[in-house]
C-alpha positions as CSV (number, residue, x, y, z in Angstrom):
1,X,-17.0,-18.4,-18.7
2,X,-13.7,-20.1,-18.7
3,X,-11.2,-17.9,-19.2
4,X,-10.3,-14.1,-18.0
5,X,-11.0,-12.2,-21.2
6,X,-14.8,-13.8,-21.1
7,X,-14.9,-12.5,-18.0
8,X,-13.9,-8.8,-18.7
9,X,-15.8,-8.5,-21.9
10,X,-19.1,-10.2,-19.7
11,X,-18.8,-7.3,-17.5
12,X,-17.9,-4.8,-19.9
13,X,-21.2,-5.6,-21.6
14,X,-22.9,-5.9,-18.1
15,X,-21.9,-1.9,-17.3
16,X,-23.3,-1.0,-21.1
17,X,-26.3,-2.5,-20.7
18,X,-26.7,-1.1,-17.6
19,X,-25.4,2.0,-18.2
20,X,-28.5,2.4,-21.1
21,X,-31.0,1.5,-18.1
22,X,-29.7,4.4,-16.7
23,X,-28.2,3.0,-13.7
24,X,-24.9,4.9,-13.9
25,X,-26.1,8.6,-13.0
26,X,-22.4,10.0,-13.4
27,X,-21.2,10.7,-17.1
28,X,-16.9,9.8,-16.5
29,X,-16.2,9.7,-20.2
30,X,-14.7,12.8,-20.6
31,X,-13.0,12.9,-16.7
32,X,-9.2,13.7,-16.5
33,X,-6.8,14.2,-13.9
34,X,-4.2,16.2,-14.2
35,X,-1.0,14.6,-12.9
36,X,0.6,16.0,-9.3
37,X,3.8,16.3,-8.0
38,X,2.8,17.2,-4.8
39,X,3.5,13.5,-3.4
40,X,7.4,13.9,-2.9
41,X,9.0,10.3,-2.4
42,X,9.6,11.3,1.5
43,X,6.1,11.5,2.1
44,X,5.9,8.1,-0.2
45,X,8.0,6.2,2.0
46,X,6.4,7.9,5.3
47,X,3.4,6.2,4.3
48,X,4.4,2.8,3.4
49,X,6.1,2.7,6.9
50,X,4.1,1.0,9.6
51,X,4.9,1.4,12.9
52,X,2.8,-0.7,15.6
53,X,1.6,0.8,18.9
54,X,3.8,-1.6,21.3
55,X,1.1,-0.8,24.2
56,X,-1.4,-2.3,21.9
57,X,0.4,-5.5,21.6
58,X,-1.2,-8.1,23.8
59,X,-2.8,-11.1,24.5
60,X,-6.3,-11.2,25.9
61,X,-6.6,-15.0,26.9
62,X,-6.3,-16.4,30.1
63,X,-2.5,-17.0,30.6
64,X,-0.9,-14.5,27.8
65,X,1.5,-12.8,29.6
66,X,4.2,-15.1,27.9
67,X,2.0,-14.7,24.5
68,X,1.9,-10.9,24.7
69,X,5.9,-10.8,25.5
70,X,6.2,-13.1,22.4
71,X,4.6,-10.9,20.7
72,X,6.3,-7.4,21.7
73,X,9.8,-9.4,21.0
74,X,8.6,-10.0,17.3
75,X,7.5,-6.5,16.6
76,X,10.5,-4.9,18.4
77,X,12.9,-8.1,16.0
78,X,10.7,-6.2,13.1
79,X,11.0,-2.4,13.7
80,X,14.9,-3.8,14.2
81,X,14.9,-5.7,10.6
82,X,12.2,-2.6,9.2
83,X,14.7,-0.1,10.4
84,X,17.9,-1.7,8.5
85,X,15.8,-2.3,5.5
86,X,14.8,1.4,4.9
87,X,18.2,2.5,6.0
88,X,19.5,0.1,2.7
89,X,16.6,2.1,0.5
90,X,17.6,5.2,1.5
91,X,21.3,5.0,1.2
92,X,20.6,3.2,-2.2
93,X,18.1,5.9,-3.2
94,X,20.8,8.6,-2.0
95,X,23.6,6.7,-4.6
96,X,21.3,6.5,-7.4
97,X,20.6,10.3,-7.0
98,X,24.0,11.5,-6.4
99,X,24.6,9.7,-10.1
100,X,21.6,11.0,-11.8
101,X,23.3,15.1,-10.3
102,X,26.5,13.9,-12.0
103,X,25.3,13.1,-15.6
């Protein structure tokens, strides 16, 4: 196989075969799922912030006190930079809102 579709139509042909053998015991064909709105886009962005534990933050090796305040310094620079950055998104998000209300 040289190229991406050979590659997709190999394994397409792969899962029939061993779909016949009986290999697959679950039937998905006819599966749907009914779309949610249950995920607001507050909970979205909840979730695609990550805050590290600063207590877990250190250096194990034998002189990493420097290392490990290195390395608190660059994840308290991030949650600074991380904090301005979804500060910009919200304010953004709030604009775009506030014209979609006045249309």
């Amino acid at each position: 196989m040289s190229r991406p579709g050979e590659a997709v139509d190999a394994a397409r042909a792969a899962a029939a075969a061993a779909r016949e053998r009986g290999e697959y015991a679950d039937d998905l064909r006819g599966l749907t799922v009914a779309p949610t709105d249950a995920t607001t886009v507050e909970k979205l962005l909840e979730w695609a912030l990550i805050e590290p534990d600063v207590d877990l933050v250190y250096s194990t090796r034998r002189f990493g006190r420097p290392i490990t305040a290195f390395k608190r310094a660059l994840v308290w620079s991030l949650r600074q930079y991380n904090g301005r950055v979804y500060g910009q998104q919200t304010r953004f998000l709030e604009r775009e809102k506030e014209r979609g209300d006045e249309a």
